[in-house]
C-alpha positions as CSV (number, residue, x, y, z in Angstrom):
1,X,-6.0,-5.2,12.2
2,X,-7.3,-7.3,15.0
3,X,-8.5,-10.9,14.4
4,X,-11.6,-10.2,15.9
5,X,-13.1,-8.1,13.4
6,X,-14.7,-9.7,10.7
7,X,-12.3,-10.5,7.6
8,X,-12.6,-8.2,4.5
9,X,-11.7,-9.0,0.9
10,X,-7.8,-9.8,0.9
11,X,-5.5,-9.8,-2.2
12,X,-3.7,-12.8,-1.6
13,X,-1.7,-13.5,-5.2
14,X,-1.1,-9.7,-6.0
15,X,0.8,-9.0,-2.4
16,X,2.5,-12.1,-2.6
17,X,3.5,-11.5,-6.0
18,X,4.4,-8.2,-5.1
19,X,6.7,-9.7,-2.1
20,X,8.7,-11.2,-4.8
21,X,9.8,-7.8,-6.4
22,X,13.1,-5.6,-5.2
23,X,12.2,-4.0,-2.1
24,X,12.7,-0.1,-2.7
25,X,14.7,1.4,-0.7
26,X,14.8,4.9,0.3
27,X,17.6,7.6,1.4
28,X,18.5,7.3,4.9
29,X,16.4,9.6,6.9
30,X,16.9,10.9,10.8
31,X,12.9,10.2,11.5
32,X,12.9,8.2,15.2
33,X,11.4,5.3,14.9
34,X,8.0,4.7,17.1
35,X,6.3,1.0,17.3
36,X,2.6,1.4,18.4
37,X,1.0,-1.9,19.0
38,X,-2.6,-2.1,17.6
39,X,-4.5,-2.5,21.1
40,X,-7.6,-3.9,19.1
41,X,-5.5,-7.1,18.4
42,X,-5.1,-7.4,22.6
43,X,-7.3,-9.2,24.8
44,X,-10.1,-7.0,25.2
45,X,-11.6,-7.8,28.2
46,X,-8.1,-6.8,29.7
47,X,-7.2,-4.1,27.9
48,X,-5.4,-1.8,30.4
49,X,-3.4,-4.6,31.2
50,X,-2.1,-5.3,27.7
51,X,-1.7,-1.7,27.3
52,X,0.8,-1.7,30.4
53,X,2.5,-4.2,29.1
54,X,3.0,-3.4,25.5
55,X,4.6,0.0,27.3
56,X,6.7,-1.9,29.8
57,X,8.0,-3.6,26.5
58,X,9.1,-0.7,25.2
59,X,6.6,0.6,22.8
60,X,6.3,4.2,22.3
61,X,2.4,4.8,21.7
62,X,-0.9,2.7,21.7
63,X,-2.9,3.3,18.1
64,X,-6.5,2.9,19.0
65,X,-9.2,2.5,16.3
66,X,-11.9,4.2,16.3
67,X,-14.7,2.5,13.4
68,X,-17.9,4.0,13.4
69,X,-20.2,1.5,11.1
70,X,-20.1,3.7,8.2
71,X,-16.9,4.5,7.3
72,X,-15.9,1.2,7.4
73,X,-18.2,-2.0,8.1
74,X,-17.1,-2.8,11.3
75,X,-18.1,-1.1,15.0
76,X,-15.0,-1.1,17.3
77,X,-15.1,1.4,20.6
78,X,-15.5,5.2,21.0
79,X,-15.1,7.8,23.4
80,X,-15.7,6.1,26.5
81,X,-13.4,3.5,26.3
82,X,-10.2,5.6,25.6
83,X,-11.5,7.8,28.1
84,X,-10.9,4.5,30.9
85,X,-7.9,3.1,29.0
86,X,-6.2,7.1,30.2
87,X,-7.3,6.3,33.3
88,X,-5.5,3.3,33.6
89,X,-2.1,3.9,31.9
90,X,-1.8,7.7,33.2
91,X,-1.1,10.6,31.4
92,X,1.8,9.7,29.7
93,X,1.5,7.4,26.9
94,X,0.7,8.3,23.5
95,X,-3.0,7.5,22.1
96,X,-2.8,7.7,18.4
97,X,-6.6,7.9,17.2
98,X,-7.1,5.9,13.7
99,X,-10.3,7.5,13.2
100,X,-12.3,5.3,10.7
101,X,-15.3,7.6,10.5
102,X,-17.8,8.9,8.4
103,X,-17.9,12.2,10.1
104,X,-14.1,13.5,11.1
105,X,-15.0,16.7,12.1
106,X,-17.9,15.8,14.7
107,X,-15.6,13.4,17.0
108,X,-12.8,15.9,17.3
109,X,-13.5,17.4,20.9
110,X,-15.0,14.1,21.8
111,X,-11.6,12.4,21.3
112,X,-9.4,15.3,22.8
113,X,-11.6,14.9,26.3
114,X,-11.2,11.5,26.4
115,X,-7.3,11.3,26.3
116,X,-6.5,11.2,22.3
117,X,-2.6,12.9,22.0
118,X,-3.6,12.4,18.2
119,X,-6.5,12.3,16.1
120,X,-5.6,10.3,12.4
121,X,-8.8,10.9,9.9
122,X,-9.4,9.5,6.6
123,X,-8.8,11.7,3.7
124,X,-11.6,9.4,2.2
125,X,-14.1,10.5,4.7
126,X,-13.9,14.0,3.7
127,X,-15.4,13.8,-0.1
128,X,-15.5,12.5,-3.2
129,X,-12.4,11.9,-5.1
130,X,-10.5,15.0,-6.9
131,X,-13.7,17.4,-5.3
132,X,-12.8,20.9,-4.2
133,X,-14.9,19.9,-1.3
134,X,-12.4,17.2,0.1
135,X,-9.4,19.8,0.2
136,X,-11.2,22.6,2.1
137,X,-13.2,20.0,4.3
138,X,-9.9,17.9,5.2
139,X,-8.1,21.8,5.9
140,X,-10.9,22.6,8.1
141,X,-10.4,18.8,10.3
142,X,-6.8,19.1,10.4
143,X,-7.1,23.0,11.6
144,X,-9.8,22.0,14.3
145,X,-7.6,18.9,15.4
146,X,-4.5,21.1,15.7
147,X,-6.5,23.9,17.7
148,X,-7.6,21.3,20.1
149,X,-3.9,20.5,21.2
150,X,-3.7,17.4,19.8
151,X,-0.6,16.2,16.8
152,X,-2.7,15.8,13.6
153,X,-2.6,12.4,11.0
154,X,-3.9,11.8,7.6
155,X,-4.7,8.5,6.1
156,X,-4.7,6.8,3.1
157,X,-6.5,3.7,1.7
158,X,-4.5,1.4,-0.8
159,X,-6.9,2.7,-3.2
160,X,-6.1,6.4,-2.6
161,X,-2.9,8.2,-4.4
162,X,-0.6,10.5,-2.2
163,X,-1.4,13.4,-4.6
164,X,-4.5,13.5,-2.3
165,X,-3.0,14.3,0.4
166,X,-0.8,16.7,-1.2
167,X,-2.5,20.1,0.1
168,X,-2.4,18.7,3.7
169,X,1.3,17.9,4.3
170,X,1.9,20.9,5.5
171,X,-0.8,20.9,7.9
172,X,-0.2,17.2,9.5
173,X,2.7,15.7,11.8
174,X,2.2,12.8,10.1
175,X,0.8,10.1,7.4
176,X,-0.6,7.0,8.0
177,X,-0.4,4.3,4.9
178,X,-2.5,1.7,4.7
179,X,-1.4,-1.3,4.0
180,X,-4.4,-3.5,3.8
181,X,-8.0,-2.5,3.9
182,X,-9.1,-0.5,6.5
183,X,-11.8,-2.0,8.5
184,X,-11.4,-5.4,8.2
185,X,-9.1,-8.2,10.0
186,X,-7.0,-11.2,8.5
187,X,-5.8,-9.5,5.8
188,X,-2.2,-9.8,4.3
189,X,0.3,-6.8,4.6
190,X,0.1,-5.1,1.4
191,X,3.8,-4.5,-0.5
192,X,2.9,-3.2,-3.4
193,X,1.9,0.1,-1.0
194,X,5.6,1.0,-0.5
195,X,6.4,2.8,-3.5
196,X,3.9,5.5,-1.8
197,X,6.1,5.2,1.1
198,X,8.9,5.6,-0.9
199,X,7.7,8.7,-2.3
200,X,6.5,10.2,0.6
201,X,9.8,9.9,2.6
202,X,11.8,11.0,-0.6
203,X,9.8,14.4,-1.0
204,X,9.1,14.7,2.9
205,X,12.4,13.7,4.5
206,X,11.9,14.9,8.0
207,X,7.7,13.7,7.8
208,X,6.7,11.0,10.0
209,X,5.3,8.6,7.7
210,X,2.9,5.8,9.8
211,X,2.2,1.6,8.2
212,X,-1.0,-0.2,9.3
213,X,-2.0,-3.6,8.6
214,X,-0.2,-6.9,8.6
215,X,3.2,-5.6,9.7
216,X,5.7,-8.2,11.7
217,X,8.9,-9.6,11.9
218,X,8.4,-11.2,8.2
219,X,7.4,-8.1,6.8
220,X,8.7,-5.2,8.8
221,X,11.8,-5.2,6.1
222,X,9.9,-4.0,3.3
223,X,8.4,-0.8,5.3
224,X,11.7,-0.1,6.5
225,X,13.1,0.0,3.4
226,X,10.8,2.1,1.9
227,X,11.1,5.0,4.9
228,X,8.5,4.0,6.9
229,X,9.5,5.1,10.9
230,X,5.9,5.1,12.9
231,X,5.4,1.2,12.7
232,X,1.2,-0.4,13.8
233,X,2.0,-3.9,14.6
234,X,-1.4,-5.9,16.2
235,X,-1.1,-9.6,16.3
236,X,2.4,-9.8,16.3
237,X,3.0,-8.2,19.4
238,X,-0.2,-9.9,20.8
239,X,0.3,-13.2,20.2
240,X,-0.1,-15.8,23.3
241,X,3.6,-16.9,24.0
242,X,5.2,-13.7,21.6
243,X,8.2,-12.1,23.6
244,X,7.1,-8.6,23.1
245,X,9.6,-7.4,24.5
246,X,11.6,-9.0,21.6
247,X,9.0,-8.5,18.6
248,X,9.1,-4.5,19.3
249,X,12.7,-4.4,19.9
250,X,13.4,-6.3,16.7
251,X,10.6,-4.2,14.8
252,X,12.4,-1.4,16.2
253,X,16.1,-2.6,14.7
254,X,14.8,-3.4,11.4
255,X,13.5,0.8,11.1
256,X,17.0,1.8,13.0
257,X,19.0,-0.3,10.0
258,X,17.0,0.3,6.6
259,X,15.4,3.4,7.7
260,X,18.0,5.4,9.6
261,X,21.5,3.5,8.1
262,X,22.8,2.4,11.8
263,X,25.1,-0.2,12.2
């Protein structure tokens, strides 16, 4: 997540112990790989811009994050903003909504009339853990996001099993695994998250399975590896003086190699 937002709690020795472990390595799958640059890592006060030239480079869709104060800590943009950045890119590119919100269900035709292709809720947001409400509220979210016309995302936390999102696959075109807190930025990317990857790609092979959070060329192997193919990369690709151009191409080869076995 973007520097700019204020730095969470971060789990320093268990990820870098974790980095030191076998990567897992999954089956190779046919999923197309998709890079979507983290625009809340970009300059801000230039944000078309950046999101031009993040597409020029070659990614394939802008992940926008949408925190609410409640949800999560931190207050990022809403609405209105992805409602000028459409305006400025065209019709065309790909807004995937990380919505990091208290409320999933109320933002859903907000986002869709502002530009959002897809809208990404939190299965955390929709109850307590193991409650019958959670399953029939997150059912109800993904329904409404489908019936809206836009592609429909599930996240998890690092805290939260994939068994909870286990009634949903079916509904979803994808899920989004955190790999650090969400919320928070300067955190480190989160290893010891890939054996959900792992089994997510295993059980789901044709599932487009999304990473967030501290993903780059020094860690982009271990997601790979592990089946991930919809790849949030922030300061990586944003970095004064990065080639991005190179860092999403290169992001891009590492899925094409470990993920989908090309030469």
């Amino acid at each position: 997540k973007a520097s700019t937002i204020s730095r969470g709690p971060i789990s320093h020795l268990r990820s870098l112990g974790a980095m030191t472990e076998e990567m897992p390595q999954c089956k190779h799958h046919g999923c197309l790989c998709k890079i979507g640059p983290s625009m809340l890592a970009s300059d801000l006060a230039d944000l078309g811009n950046e999101a031009k030239a993040v597409l020029a480079a070659g990614a394939d869709y802008l992940h926008l994050d949408v925190m609410d104060g409640h949800f999560v800590p931190n207050i990022s943009w809403g609405p209105p903003v992805i409602e000028s950045l459409r305006k400025s890119v065209g019709p065309d590119a790909f807004f995937d909504c990380h919505m990091m919100v208290s409320e999933p269900l109320k933002w859903v035709l907000p986002i869709k009339e502002s530009g959002g292709s897809q809208y990404t809720f939190h299965i955390e947001a929709c109850g307590a853990e193991e409650s019958s409400e959670r399953e029939s509220k997150a059912i109800e979210v993904a329904k409404a996001i489908s019936d809206a016309g836009m592609k429909v995302g599930v996240a998890i936390k690092p805290g939260t099993p994939i068994s909870a999102i286990s009634a949903l696959v079916s509904l979803v075109n994808m899920v989004l695994v955190m790999t650090v807190e969400p919320g928070f930025g300067g955190q480190s990317f989160m290893p010891n998250m890939m054996p959900k990857v792992l089994e997510l790609r295993t059980r789901y092979p044709l599932l487009d399975i999304e990473v967030d959070g501290g993903l780059g060329p020094s860690t982009i192997e271990h997601a790979a590896k592990a089946g991930a193919n919809m790849i949030v990369a922030g300061s990586s690709v944003f970095k004064r003086g990065e080639d991005k151009l190179a860092i999403i191409g290169g992001l891009r080869r590492m899925v094409e190699v470990h993920g989908n076995g090309k030469a």
